[in-house]
C-alpha positions as CSV (number, residue, x, y, z in Angstrom):
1,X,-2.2,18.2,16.8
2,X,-1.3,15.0,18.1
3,X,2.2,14.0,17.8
4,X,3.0,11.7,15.1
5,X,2.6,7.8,15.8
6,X,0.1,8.7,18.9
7,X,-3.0,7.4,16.9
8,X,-1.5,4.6,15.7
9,X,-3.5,1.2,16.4
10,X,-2.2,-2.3,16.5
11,X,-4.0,-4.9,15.7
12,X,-3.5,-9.1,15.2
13,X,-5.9,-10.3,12.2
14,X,-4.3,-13.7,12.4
15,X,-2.2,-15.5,14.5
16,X,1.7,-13.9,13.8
17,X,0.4,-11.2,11.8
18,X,0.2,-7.7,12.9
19,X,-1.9,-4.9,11.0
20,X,-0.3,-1.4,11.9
21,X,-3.0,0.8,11.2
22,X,-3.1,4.5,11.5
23,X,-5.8,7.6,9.5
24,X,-9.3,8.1,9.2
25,X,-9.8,9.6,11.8
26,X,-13.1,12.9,11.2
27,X,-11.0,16.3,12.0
28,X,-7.3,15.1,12.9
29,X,-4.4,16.1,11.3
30,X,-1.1,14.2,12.1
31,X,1.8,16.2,11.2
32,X,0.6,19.6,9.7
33,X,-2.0,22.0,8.9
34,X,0.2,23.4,5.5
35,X,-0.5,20.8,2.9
36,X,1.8,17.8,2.1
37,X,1.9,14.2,1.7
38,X,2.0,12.9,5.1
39,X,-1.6,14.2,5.9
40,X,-3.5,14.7,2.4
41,X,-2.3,11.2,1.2
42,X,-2.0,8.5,3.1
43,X,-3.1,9.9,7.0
44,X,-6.6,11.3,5.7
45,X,-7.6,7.7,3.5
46,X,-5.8,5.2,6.2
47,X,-2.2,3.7,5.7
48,X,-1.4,0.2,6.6
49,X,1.5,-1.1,7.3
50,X,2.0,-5.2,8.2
51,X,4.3,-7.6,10.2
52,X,4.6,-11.3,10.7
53,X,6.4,-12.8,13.4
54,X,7.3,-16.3,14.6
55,X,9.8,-17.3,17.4
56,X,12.5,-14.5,17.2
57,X,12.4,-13.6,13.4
58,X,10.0,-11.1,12.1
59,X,9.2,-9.3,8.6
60,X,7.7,-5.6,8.5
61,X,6.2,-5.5,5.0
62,X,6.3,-1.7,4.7
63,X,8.3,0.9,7.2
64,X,5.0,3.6,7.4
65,X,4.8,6.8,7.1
66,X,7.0,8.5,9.7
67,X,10.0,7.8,11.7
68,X,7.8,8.1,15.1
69,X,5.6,4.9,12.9
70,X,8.7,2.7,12.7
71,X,10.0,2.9,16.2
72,X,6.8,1.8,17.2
73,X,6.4,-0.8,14.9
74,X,10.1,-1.9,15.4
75,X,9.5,-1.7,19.6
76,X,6.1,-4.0,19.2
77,X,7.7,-6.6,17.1
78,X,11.2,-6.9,19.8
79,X,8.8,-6.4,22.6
80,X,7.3,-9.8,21.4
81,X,10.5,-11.5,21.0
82,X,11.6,-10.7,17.4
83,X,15.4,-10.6,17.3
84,X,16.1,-10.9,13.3
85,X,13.7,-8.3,11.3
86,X,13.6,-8.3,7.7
87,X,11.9,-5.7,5.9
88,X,10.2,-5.7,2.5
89,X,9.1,-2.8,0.3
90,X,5.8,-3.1,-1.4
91,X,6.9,0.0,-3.8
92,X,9.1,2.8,-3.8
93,X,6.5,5.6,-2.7
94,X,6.7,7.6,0.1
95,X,4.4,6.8,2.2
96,X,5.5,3.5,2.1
97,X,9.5,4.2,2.6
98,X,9.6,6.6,5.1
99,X,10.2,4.4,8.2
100,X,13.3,2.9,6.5
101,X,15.7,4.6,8.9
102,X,14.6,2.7,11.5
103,X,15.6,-0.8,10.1
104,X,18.5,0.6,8.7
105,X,20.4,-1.9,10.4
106,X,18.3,-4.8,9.3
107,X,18.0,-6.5,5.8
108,X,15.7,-4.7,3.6
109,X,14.1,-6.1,0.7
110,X,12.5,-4.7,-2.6
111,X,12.6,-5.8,-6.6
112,X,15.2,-4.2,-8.9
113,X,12.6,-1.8,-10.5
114,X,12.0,-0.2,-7.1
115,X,15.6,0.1,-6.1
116,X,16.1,2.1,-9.4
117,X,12.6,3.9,-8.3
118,X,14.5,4.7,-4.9
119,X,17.7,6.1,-6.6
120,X,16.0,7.8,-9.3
121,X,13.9,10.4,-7.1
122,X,16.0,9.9,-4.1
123,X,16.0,13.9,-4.0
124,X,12.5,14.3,-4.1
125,X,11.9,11.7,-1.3
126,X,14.8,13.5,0.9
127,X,12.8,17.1,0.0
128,X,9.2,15.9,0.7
129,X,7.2,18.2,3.1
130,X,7.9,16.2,5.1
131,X,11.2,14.7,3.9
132,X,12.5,11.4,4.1
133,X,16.2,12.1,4.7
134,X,18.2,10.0,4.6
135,X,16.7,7.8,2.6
136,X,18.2,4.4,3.6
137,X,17.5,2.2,0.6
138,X,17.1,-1.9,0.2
139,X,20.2,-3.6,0.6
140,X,19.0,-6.7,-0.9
141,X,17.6,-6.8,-4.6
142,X,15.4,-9.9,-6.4
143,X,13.7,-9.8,-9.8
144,X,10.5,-11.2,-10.4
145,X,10.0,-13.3,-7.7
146,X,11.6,-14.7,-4.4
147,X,10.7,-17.4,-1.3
148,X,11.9,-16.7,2.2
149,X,11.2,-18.5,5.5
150,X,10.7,-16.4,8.6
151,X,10.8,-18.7,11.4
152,X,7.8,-21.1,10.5
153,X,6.1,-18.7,7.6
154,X,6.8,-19.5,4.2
155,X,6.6,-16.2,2.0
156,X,6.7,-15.6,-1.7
157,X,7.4,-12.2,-3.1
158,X,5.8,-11.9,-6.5
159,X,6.2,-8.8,-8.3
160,X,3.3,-6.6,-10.6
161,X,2.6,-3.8,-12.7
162,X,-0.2,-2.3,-10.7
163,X,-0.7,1.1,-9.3
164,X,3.4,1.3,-10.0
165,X,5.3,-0.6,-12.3
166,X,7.3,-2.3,-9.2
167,X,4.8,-3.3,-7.3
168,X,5.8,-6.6,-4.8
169,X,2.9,-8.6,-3.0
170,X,3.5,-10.7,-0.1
171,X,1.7,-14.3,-0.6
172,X,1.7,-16.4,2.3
173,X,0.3,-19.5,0.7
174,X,-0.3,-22.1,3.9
175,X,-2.4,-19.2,5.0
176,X,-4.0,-18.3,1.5
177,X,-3.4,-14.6,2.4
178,X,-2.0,-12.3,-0.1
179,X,-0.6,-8.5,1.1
180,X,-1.1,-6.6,-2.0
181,X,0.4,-2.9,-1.0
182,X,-1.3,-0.4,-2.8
183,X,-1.7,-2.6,-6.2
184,X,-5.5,-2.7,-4.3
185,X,-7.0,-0.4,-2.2
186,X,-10.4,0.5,-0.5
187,X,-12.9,1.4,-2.2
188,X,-10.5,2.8,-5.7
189,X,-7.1,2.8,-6.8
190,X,-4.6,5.5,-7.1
191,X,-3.6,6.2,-10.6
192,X,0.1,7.0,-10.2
193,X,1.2,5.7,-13.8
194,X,-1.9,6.7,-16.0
195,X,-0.3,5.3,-19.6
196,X,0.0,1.8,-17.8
197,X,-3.5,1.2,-17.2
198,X,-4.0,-1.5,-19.3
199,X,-0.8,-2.8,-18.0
200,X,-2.1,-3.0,-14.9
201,X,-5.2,-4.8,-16.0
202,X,-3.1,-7.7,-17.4
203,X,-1.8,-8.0,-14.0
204,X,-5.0,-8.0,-12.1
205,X,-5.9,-10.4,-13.9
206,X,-2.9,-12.6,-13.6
207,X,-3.2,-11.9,-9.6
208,X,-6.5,-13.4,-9.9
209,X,-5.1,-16.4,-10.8
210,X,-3.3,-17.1,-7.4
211,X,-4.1,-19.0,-4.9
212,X,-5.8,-17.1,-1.8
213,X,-8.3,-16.1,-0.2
214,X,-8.2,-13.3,1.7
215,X,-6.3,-9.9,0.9
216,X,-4.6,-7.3,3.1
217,X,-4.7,-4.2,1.3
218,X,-2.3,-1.0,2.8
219,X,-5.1,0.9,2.3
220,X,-8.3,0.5,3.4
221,X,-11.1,0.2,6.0
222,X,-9.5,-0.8,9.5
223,X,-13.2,-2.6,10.6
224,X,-12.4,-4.9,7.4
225,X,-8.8,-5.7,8.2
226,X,-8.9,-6.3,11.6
227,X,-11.6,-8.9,10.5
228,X,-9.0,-10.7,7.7
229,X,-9.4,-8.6,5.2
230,X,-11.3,-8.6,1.7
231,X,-12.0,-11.6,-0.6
232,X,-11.2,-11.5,-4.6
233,X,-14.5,-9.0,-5.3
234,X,-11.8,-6.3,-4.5
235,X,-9.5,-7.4,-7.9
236,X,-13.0,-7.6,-10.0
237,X,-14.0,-3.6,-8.9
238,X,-10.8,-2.9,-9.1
239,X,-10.4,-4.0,-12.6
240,X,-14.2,-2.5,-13.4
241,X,-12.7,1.1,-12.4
242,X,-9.8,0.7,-14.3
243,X,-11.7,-0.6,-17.4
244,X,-14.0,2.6,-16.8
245,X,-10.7,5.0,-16.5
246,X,-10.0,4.0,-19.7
247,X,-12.7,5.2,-21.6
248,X,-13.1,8.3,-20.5
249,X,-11.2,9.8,-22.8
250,X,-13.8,8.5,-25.4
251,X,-16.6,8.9,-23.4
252,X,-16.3,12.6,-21.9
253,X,-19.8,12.7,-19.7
254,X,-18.1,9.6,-17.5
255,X,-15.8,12.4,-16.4
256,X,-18.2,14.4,-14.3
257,X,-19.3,11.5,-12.5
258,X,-18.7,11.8,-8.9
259,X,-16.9,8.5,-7.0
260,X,-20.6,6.7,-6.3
261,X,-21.8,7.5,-9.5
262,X,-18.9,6.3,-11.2
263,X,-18.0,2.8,-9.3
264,X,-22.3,2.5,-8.7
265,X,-22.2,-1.0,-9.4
266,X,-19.4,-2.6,-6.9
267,X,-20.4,-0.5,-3.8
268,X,-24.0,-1.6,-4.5
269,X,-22.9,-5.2,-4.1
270,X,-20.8,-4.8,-1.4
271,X,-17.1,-5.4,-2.6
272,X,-16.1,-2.1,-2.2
273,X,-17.0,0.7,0.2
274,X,-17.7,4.3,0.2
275,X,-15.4,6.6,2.0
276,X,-15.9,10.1,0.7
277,X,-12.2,11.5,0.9
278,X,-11.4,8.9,-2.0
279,X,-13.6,11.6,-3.7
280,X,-10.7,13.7,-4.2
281,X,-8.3,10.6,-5.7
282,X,-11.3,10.0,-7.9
283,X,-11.0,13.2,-9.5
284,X,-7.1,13.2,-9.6
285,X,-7.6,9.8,-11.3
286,X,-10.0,11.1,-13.9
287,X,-7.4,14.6,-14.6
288,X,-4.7,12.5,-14.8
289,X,-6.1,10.0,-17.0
290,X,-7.5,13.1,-19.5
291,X,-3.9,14.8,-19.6
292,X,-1.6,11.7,-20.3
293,X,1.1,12.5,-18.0
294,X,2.3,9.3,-15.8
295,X,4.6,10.0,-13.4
296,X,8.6,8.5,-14.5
């Protein structure tokens, strides 16, 4: 088994903006053959994490999924002249926290709703297989939205109810580019909150409305990134699965449907694309939105 980071790949999609890119890879493992999170989650369907940097300030949007992730991710970004890093959190799950440690020292970002997120299952994260302990939490808090300026980027944070109810995307307007975290992902959401579904379809719809044109996803296909990412067909199949999740429960035979069958439409034209370990997510979608149960 290869130790953890060692597969990592680095990548620039744009000028100043650095795709972190690890997973996907046929037969490798990256931390252990027992099951846990780390390899069944976010290793095996590809895990993202991003970075801008200009002159001597940088922002990581997302500390990865190990400790070995950050350092690396951290070394890059001061190998390239980054003195002042500022780090913002696209959600409080773990495969998205679990680097904080190593910017421990830096200014870390996130909404109110996934600071309480944090504190709330702060012993779960610290008891994961593999843990996240400690769990450094964000020392700076906004609500709704918030504009910084990293050295000649200007960002907006903008938060939505998608995938979690404290979701933050990264807009860089000048650039039309919008990092959207896990709010959409390649080729299907994961259904974390299950009786916010239709919560989360107001809010793909009010993302819509923004102004870009290109989206970073955290997960997703590395070939698409490392070309600049999708366009807006990922919000409309994203929406079309969610709108499908929600009639299952009326519509029982749409629950047997494997992921091709079930999203037919969208990979036929192209805006998303098949990648058969989402197979597995599709069915945990489908149980989770039978039974009810959202995760608080």
């Amino acid at each position: 088994m290869p130790p953890l980071g060692s597969t990592l790949r680095i990548h620039k999609p744009y000028e100043g903006v650095y795709a972190f890119y690890d997973g996907r890879i046929d037969g490798v493992r990256a931390y252990s053959e027992r099951p846990n999170w780390l390899d069944d989650g976010a290793y095996s369907l590809g895990v993202c994490s991003y970075a801008l940097l200009s002159g001597d300030e940088a922002l990581v949007y997302d500390t990865s999924i190990s400790l070995p992730h950050a350092r690396i991710i951290r070394k890059t970004l001061e190998d390239a002249g980054a003195r002042r890093i500022t780090v913002v959190l696209s959600h409080w799950h773990v495969d998205h926290v679990a680097g904080n440690e190593v910017f421990a020292d830096c200014e870390i970002i996130a909404n109110s709703l996934t600071e309480k997120a944090l504190r709330n299952h702060r012993d779960n994260l610290e008891n994961r297989d593999p843990p996240i302990r400690p769990l450094v939490m964000p020392n700076r808090i906004f609500e709704d939205e918030l504009s910084l300026k990293i050295g000649a980027f200007e960002v907006d944070l903008r938060v939505v109810d998608i995938h979690s109810r404290d979701g933050t995307m990264l807009l860089l307007p000048a650039m039309e580019l919008l990092f959207a975290g896990d709010a959409l992902e390649d080729p299907i959401t994961y259904v974390a909150e299950p009786t916010r579904l239709k919560e989360h379809l107001a809010d793909l719809a009010r993302m819509a409305t923004w102004d870009f044109s290109k989206i970073l996803p955290n997960h997703g296909a590395e070939d698409i990134i490392v070309a600049g990412g999708y366009g807006a067909s990922l919000i409309d199949a994203t929406r079309n699965y969610v709108e499908k999740l929600i009639t299952v429960r009326q519509n029982r035979d749409l629950a047997s449907d494997d992921l091709q069958a079930f999203a037919e439409e969208d990979f036929r034209s192209g805006a998303i694309h098949y990648f058969a370990p989402y197979e597995v997510v599709h069915r945990e979608n489908i149980k989770a939105v039978l039974s009810g149960e959202a995760e608080e």
